[in-house]
PyMOL CGO cylinders between C-alpha atoms (Angstrom):
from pymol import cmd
from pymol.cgo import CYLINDER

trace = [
    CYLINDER, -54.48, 20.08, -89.88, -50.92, 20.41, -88.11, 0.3, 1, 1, 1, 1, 1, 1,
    CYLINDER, -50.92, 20.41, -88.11, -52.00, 18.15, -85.91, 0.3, 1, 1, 1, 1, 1, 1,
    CYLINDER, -52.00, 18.15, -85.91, -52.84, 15.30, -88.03, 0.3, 1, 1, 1, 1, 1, 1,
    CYLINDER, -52.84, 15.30, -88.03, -49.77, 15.65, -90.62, 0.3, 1, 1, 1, 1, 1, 1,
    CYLINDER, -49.77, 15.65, -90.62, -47.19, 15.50, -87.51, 0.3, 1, 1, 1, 1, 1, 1,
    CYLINDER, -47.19, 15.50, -87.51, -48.97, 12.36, -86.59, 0.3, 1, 1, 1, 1, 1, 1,
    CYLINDER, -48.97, 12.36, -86.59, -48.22, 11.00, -89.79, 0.3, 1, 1, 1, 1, 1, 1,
    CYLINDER, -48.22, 11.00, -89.79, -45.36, 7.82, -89.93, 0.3, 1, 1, 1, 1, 1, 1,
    CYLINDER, -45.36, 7.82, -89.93, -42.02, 9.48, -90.75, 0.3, 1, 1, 1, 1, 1, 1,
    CYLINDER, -42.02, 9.48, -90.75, -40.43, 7.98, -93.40, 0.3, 1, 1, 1, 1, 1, 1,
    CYLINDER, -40.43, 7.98, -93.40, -37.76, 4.90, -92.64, 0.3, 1, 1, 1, 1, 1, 1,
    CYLINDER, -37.76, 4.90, -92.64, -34.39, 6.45, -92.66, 0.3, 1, 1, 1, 1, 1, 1,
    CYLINDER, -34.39, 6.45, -92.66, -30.90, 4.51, -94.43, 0.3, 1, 1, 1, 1, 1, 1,
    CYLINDER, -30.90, 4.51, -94.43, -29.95, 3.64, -90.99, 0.3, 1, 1, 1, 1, 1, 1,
    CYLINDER, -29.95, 3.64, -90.99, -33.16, 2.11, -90.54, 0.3, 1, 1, 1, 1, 1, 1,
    CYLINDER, -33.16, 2.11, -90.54, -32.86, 0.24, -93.52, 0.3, 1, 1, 1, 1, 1, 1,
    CYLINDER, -32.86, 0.24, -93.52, -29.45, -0.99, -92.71, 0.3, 1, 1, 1, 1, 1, 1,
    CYLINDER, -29.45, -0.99, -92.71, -30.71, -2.28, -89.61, 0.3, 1, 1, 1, 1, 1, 1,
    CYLINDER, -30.71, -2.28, -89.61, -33.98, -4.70, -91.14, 0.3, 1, 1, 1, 1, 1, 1,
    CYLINDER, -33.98, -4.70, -91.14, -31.16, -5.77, -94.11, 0.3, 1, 1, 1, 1, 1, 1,
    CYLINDER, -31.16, -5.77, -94.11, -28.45, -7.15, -91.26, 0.3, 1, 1, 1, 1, 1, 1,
    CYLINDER, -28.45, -7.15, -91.26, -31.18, -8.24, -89.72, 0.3, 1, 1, 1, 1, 1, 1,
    CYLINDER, -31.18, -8.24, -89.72, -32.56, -10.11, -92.79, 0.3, 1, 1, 1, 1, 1, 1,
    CYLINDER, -32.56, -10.11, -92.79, -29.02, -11.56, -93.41, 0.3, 1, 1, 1, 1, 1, 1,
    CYLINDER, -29.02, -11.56, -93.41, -28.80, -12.32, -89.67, 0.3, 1, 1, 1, 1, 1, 1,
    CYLINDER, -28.80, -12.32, -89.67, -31.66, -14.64, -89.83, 0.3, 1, 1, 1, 1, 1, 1,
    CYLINDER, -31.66, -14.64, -89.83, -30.86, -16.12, -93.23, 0.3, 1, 1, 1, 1, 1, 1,
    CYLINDER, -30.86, -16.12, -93.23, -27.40, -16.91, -92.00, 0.3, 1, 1, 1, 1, 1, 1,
    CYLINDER, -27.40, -16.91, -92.00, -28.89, -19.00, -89.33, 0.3, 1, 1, 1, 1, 1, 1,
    CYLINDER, -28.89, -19.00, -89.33, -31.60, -20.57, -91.49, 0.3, 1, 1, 1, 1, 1, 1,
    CYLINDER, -31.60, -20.57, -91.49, -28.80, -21.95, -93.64, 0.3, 1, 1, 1, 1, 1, 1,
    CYLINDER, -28.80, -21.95, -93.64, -26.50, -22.82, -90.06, 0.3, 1, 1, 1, 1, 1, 1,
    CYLINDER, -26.50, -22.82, -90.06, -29.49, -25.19, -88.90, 0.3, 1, 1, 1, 1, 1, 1,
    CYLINDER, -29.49, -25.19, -88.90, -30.04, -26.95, -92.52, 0.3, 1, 1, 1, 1, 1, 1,
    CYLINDER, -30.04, -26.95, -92.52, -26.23, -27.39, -93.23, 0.3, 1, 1, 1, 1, 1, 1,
    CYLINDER, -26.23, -27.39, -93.23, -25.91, -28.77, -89.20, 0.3, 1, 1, 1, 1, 1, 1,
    CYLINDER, -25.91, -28.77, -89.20, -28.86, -30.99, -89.09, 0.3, 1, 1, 1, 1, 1, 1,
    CYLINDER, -28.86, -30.99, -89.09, -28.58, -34.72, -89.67, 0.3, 1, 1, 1, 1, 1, 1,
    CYLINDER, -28.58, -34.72, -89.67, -30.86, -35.33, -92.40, 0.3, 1, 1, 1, 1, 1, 1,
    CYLINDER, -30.86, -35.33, -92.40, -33.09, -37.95, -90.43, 0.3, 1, 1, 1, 1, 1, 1,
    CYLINDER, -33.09, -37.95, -90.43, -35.35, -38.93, -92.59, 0.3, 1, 1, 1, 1, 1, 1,
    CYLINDER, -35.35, -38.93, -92.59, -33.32, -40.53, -94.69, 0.3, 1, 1, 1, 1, 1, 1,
    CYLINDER, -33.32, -40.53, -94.69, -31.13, -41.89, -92.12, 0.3, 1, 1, 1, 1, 1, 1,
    CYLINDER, -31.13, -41.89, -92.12, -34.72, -43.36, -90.81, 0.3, 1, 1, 1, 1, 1, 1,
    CYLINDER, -34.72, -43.36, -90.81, -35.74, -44.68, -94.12, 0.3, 1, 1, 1, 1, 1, 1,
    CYLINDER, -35.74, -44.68, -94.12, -32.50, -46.25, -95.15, 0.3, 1, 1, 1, 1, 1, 1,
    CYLINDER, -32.50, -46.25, -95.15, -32.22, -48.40, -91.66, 0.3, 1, 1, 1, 1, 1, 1,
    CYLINDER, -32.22, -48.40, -91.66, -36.03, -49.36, -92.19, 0.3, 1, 1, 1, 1, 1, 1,
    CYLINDER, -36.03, -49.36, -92.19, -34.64, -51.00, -95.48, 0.3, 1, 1, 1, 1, 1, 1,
    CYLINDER, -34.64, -51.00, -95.48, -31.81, -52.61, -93.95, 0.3, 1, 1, 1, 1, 1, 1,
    CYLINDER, -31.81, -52.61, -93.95, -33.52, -54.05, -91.16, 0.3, 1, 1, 1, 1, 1, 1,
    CYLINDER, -33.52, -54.05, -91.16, -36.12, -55.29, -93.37, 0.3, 1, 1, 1, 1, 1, 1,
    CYLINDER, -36.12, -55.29, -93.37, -33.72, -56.89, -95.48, 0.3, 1, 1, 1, 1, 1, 1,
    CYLINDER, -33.72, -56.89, -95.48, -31.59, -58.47, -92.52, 0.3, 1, 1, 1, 1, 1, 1,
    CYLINDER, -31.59, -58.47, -92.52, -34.32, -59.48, -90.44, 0.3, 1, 1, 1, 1, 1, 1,
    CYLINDER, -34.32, -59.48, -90.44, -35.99, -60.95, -94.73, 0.3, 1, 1, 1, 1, 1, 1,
    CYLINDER, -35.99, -60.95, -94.73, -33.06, -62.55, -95.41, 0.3, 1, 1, 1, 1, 1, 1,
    CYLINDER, -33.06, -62.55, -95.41, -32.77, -64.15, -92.21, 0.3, 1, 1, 1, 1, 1, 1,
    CYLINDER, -32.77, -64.15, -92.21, -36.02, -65.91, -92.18, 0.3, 1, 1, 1, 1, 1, 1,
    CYLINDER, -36.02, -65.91, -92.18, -35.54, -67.03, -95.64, 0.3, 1, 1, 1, 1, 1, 1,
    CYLINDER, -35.54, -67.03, -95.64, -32.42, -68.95, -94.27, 0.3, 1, 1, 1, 1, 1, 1,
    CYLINDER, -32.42, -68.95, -94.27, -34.31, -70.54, -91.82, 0.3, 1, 1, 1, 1, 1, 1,
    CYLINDER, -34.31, -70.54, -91.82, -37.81, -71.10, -93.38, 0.3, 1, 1, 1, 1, 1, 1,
    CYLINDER, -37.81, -71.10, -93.38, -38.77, -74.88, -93.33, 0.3, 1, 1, 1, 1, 1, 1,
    CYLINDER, -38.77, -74.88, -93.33, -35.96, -75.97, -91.40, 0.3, 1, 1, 1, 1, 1, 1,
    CYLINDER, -35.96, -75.97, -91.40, -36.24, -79.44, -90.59, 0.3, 1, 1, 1, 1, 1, 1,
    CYLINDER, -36.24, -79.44, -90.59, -35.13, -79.86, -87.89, 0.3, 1, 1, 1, 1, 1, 1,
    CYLINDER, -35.13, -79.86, -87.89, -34.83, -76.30, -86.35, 0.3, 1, 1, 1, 1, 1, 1,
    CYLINDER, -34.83, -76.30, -86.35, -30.34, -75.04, -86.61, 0.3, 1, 1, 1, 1, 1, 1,
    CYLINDER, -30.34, -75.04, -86.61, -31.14, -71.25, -86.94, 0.3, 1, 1, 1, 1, 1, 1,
    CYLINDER, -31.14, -71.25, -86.94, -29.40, -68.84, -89.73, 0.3, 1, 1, 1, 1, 1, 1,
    CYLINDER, -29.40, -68.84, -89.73, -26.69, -69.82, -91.83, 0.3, 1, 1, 1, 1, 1, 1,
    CYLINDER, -26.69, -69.82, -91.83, -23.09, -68.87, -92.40, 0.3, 1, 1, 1, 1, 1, 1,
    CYLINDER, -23.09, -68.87, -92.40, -24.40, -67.25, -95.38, 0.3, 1, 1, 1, 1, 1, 1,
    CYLINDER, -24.40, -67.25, -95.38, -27.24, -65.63, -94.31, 0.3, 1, 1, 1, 1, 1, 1,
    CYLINDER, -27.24, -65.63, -94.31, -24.79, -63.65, -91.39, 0.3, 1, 1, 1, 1, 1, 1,
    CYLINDER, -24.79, -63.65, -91.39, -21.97, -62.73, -93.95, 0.3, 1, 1, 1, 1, 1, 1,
    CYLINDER, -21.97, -62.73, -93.95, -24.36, -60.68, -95.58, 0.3, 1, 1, 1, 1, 1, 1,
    CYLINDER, -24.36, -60.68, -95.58, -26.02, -59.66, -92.63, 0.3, 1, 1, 1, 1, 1, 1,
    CYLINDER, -26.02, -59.66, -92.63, -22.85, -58.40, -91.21, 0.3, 1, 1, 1, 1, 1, 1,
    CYLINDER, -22.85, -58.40, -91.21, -21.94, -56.69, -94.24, 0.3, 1, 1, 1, 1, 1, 1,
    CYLINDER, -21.94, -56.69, -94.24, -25.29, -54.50, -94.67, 0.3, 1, 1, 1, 1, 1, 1,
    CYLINDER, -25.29, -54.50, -94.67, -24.94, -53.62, -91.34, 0.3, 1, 1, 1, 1, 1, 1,
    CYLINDER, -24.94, -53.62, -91.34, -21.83, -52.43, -91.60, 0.3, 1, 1, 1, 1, 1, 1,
    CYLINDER, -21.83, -52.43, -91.60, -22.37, -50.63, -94.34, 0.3, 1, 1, 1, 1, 1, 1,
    CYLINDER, -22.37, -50.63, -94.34, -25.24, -48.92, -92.43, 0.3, 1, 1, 1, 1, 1, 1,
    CYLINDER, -25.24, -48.92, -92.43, -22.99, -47.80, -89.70, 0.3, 1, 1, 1, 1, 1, 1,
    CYLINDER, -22.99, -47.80, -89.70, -20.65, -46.69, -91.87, 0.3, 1, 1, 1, 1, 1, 1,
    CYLINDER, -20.65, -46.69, -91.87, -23.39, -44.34, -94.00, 0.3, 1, 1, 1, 1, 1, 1,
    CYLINDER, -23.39, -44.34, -94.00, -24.71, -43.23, -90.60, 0.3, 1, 1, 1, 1, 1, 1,
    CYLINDER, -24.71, -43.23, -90.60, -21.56, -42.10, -89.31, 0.3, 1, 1, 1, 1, 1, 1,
    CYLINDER, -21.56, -42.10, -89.31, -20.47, -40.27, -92.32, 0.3, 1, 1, 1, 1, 1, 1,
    CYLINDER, -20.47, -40.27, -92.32, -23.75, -38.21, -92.34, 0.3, 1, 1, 1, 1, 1, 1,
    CYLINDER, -23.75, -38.21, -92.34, -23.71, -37.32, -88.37, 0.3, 1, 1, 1, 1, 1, 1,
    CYLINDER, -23.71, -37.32, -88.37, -19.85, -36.49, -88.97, 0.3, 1, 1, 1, 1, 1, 1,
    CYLINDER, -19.85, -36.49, -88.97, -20.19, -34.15, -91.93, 0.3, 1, 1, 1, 1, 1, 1,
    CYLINDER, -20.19, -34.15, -91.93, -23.57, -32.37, -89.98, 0.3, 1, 1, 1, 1, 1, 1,
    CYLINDER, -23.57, -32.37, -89.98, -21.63, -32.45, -87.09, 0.3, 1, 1, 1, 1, 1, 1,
    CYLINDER, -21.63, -32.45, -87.09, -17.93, -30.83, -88.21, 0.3, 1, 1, 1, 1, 1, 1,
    CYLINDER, -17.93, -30.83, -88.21, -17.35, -27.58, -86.60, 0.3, 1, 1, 1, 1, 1, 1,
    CYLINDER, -17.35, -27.58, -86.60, -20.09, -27.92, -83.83, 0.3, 1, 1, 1, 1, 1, 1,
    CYLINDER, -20.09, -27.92, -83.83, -18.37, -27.62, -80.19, 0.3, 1, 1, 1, 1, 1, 1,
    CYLINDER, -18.37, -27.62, -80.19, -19.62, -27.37, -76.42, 0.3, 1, 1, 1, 1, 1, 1,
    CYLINDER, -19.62, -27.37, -76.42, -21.94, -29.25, -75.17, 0.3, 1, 1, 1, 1, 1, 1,
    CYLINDER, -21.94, -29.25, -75.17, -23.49, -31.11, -77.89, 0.3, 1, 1, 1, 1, 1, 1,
    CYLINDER, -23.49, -31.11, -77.89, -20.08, -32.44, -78.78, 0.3, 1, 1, 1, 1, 1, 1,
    CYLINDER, -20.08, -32.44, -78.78, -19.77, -33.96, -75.27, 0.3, 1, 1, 1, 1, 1, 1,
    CYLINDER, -19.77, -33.96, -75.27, -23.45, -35.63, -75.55, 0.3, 1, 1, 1, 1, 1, 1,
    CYLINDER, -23.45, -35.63, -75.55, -22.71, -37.16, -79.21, 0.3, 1, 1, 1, 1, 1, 1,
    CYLINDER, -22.71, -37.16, -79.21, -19.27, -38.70, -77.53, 0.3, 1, 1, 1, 1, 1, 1,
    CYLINDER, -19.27, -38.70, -77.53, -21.24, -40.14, -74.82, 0.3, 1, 1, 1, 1, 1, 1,
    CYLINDER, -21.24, -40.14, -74.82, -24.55, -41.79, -76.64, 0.3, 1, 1, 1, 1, 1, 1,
    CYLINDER, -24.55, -41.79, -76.64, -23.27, -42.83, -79.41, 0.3, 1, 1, 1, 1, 1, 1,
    CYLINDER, -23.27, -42.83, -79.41, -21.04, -45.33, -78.32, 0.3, 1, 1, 1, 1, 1, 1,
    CYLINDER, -21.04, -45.33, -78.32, -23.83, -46.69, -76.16, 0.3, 1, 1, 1, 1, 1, 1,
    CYLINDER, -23.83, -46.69, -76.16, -25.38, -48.67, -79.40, 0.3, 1, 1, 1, 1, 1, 1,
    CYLINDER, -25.38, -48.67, -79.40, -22.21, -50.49, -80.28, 0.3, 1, 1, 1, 1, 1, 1,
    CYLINDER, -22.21, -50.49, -80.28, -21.36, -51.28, -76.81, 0.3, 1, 1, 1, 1, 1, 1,
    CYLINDER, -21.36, -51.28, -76.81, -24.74, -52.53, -76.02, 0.3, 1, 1, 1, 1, 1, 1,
    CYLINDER, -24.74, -52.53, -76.02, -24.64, -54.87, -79.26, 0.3, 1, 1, 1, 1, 1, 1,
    CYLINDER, -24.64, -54.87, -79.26, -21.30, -56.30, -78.22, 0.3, 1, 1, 1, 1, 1, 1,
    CYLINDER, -21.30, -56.30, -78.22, -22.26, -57.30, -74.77, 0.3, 1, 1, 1, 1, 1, 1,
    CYLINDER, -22.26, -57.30, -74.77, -25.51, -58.50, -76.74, 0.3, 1, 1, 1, 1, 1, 1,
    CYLINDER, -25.51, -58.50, -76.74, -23.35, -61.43, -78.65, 0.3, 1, 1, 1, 1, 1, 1,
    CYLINDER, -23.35, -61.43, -78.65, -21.00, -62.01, -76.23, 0.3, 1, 1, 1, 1, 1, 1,
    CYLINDER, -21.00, -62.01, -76.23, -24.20, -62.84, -73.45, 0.3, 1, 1, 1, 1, 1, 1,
    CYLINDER, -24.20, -62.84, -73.45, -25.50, -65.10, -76.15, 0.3, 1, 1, 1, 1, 1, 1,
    CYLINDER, -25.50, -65.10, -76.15, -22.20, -66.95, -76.54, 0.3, 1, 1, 1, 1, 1, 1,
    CYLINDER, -22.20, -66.95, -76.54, -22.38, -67.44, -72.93, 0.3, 1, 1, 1, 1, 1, 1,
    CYLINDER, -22.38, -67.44, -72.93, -25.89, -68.82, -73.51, 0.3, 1, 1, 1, 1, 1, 1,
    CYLINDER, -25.89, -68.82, -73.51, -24.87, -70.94, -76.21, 0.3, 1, 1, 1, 1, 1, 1,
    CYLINDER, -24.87, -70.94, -76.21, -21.87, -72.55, -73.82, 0.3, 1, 1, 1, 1, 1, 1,
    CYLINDER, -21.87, -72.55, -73.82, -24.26, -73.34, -71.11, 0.3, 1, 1, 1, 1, 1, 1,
    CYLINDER, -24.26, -73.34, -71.11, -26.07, -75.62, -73.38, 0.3, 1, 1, 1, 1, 1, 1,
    CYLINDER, -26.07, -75.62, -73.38, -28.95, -73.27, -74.84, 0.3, 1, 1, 1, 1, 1, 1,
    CYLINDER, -28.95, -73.27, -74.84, -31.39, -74.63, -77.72, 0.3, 1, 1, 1, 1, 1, 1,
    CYLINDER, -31.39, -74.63, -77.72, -31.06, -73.57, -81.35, 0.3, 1, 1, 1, 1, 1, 1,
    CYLINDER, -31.06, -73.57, -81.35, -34.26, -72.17, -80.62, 0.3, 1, 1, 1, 1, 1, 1,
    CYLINDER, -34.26, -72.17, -80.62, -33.57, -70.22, -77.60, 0.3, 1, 1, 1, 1, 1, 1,
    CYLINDER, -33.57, -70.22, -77.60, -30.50, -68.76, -79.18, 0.3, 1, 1, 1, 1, 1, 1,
    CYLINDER, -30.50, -68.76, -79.18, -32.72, -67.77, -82.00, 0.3, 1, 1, 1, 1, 1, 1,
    CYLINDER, -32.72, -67.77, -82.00, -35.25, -65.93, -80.19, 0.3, 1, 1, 1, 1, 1, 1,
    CYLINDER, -35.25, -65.93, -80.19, -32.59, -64.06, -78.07, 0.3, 1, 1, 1, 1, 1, 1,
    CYLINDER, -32.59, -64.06, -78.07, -30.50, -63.18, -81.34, 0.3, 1, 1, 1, 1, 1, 1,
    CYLINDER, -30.50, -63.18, -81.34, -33.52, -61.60, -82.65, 0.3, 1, 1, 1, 1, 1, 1,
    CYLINDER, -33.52, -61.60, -82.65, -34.75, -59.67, -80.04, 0.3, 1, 1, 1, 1, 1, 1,
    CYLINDER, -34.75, -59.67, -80.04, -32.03, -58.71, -78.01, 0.3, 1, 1, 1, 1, 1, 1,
    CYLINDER, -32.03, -58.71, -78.01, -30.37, -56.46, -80.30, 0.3, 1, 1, 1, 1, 1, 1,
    CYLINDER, -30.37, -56.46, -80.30, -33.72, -54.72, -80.87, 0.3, 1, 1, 1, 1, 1, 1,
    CYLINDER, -33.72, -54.72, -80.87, -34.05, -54.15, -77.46, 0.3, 1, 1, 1, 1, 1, 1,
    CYLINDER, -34.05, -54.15, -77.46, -31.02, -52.53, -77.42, 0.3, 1, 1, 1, 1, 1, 1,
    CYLINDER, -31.02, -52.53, -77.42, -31.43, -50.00, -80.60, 0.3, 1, 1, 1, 1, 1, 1,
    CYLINDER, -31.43, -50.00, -80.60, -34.89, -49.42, -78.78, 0.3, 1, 1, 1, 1, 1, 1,
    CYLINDER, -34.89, -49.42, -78.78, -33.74, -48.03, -75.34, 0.3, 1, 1, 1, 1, 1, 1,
    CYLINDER, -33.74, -48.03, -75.34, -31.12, -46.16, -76.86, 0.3, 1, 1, 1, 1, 1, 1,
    CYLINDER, -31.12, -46.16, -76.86, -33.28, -44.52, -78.79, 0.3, 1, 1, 1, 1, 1, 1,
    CYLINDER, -33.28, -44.52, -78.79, -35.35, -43.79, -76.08, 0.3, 1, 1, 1, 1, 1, 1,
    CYLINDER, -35.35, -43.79, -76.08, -32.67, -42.32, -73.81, 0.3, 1, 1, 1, 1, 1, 1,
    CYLINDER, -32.67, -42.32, -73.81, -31.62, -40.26, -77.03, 0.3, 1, 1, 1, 1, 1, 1,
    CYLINDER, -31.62, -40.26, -77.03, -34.91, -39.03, -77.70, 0.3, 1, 1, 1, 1, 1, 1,
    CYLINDER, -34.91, -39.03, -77.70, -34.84, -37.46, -73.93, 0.3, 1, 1, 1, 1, 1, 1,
    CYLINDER, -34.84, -37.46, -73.93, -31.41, -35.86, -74.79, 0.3, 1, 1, 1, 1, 1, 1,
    CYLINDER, -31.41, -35.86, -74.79, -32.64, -34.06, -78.16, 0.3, 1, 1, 1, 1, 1, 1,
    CYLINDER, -32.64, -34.06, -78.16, -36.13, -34.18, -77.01, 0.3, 1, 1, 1, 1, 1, 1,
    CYLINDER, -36.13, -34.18, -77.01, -37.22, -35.57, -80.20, 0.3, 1, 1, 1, 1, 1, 1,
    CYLINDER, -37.22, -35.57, -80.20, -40.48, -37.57, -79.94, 0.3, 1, 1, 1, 1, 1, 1,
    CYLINDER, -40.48, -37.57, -79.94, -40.65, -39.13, -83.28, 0.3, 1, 1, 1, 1, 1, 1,
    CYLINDER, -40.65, -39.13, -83.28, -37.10, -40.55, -82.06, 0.3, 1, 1, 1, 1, 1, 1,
    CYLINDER, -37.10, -40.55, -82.06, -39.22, -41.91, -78.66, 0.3, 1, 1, 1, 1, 1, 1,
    CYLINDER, -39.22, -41.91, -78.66, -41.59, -43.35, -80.45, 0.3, 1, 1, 1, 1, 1, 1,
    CYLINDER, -41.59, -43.35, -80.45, -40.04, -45.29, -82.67, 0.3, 1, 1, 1, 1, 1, 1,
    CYLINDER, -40.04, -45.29, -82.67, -37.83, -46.67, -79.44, 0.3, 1, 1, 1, 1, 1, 1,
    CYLINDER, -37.83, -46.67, -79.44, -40.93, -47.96, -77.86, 0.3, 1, 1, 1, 1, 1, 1,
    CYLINDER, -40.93, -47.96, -77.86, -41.92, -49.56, -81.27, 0.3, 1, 1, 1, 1, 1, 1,
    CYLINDER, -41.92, -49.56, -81.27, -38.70, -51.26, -81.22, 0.3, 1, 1, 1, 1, 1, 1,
    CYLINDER, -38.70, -51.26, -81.22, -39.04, -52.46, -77.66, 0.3, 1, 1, 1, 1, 1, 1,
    CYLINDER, -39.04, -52.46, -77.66, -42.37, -53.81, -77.76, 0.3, 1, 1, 1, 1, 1, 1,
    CYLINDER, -42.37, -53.81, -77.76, -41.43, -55.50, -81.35, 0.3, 1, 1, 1, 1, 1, 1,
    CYLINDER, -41.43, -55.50, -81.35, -38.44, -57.29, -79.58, 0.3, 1, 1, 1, 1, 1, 1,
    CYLINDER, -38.44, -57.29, -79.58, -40.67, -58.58, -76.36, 0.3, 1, 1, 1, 1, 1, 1,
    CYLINDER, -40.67, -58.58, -76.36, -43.95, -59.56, -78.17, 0.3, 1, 1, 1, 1, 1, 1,
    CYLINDER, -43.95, -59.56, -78.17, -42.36, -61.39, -81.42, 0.3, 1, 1, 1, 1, 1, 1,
    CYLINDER, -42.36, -61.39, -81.42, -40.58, -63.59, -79.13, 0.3, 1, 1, 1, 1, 1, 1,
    CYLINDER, -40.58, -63.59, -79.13, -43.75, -65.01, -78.68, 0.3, 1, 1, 1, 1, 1, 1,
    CYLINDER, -43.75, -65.01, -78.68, -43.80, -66.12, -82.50, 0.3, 1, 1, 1, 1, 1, 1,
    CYLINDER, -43.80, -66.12, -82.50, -41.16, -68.71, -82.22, 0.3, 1, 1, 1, 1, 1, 1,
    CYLINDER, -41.16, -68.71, -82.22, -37.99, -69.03, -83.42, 0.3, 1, 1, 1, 1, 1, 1,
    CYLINDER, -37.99, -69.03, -83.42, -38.52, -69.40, -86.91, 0.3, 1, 1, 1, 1, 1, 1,
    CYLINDER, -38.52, -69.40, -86.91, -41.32, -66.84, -87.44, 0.3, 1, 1, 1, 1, 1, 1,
    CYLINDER, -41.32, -66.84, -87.44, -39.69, -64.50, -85.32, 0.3, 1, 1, 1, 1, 1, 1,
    CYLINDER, -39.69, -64.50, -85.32, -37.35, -63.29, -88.15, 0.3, 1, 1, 1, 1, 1, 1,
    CYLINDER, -37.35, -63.29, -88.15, -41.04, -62.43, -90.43, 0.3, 1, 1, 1, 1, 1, 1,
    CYLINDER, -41.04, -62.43, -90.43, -42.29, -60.83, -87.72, 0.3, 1, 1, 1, 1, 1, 1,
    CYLINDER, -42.29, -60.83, -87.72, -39.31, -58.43, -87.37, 0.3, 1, 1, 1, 1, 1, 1,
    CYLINDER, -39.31, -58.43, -87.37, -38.94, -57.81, -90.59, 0.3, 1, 1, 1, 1, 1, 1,
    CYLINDER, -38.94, -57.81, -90.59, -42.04, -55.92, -91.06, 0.3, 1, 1, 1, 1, 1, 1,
    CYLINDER, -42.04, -55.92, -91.06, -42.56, -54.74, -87.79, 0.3, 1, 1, 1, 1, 1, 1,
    CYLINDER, -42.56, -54.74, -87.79, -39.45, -53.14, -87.53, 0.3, 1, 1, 1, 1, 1, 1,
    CYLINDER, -39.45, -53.14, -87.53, -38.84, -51.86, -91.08, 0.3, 1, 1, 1, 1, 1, 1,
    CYLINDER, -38.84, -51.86, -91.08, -42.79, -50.51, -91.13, 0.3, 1, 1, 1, 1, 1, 1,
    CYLINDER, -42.79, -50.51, -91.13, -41.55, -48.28, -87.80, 0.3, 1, 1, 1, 1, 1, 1,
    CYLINDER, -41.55, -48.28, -87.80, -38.51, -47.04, -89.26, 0.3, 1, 1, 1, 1, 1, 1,
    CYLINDER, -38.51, -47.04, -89.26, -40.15, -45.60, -92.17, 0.3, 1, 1, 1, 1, 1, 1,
    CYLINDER, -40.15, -45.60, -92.17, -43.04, -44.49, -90.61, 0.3, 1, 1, 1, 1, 1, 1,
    CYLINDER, -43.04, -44.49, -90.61, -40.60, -42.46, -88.66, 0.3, 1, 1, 1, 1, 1, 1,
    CYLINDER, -40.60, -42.46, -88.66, -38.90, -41.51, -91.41, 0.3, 1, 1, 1, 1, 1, 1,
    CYLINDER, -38.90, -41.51, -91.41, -42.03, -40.19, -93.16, 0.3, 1, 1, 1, 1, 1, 1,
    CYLINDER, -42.03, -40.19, -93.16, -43.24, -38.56, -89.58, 0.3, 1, 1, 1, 1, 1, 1,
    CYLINDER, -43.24, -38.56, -89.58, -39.63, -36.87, -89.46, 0.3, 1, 1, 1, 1, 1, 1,
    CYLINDER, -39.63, -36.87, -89.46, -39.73, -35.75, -92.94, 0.3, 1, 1, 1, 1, 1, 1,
    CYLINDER, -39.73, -35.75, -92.94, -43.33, -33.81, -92.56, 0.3, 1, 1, 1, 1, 1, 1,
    CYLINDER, -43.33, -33.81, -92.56, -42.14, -31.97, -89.48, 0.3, 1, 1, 1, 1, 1, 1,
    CYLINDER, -42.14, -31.97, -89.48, -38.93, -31.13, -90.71, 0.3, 1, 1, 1, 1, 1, 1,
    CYLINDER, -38.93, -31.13, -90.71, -37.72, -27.15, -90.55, 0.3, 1, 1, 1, 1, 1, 1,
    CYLINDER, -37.72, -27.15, -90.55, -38.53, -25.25, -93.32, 0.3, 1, 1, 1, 1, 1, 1,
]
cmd.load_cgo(trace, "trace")
């Protein structure tokens, strides 16, 4: 009978207590840390699929029945250029805010990749003035000012997506790479249409991918 009552659990004493409630608080500190620090994706992803869809829509509609073939209007790239901006803009507002107090290493990676995008777009125009001064067709041009810039949001997703190890991030850079090589092959009218969906289905599908396997 001694026996089995000193075998019995001894009760949990206050320190005890005190430990599992800072440790409770511990964890719910860091819970709220992550949700406050992440970039909420998913909407960042569903917000660009809209944009591009509407750049990419509007676009085509400038150039739809062309006759004969002069690519997108004046028009057309005002508003272009001021939905993308706008986009940029949002984006960086949201990484900033996620971002403001976070040092060390992460810092240094976001000052390195980010830049890459812009960067890569720039040399992206100023290549297809080049093309356009040695005598390029409307056509041409159009193909390359369609894809190209893709192909650039693609592989810098993809070398992001190796940095944060993020694979809904890789596979929406291969989307975008693929889209910008096989739509070429629709011509330079269709091209647009092609993009549009293509590229807006991929960023929501992402979006809707990154929203399901969001933390908790």
């Amino acid at each position: 009978m001694n026996e089995g009552a000193d075998m019995k659990d001894t009760p949990e004493t206050d320190e005890d207590m005190d430990l599992q409630q800072a440790a409770d608080i511990l964890q719910a500190a860091r819970t709220r840390a992550r949700r406050e620090l992440t970039v909420n994706r998913p909407s960042l992803l569903f917000a660009w699929g809209l944009i591009y869809f509407v750049i990419y829509g509007v676009l085509w509609l400038s150039v739809r029945d062309q006759r004969p073939y002069h690519g997108p209007g004046q028009g057309a790239l005002a508003i272009i250029t001021l939905l993308a901006t706008t986009g940029v803009l949002a984006t960086a507002a949201v990484v900033g805010r996620a971002a403001t107090g976070v040092g060390g290493r992460s810092t240094i990676q976001r000052r390195l990749y980010y830049p890459a995008m812009p960067i890569g777009i720039v040399g992206v125009f100023v290549l297809e003035a080049a093309i356009d001064h040695a005598g390029a067709s409307r056509a041409v041009l159009s193909i390359y000012g369609a894809s190209a810039p893709l192909l650039v949001v693609g592989v810098t997703y993809l070398v992001g997506a190796g940095i944060w190890l993020n694979w809904t991030v890789c596979g929406l850079g291969a989307w975008l790479v693929l889209t910008a090589a096989g739509s070429a092959f629709a011509g330079p009218e269709l091209i647009w249409a092609v993009d549009a969906l293509a590229v807006g289905a991929g960023f929501e599908l992402a979006a809707a991918i990154s929203w399901r396997l969001r933390p908790a």
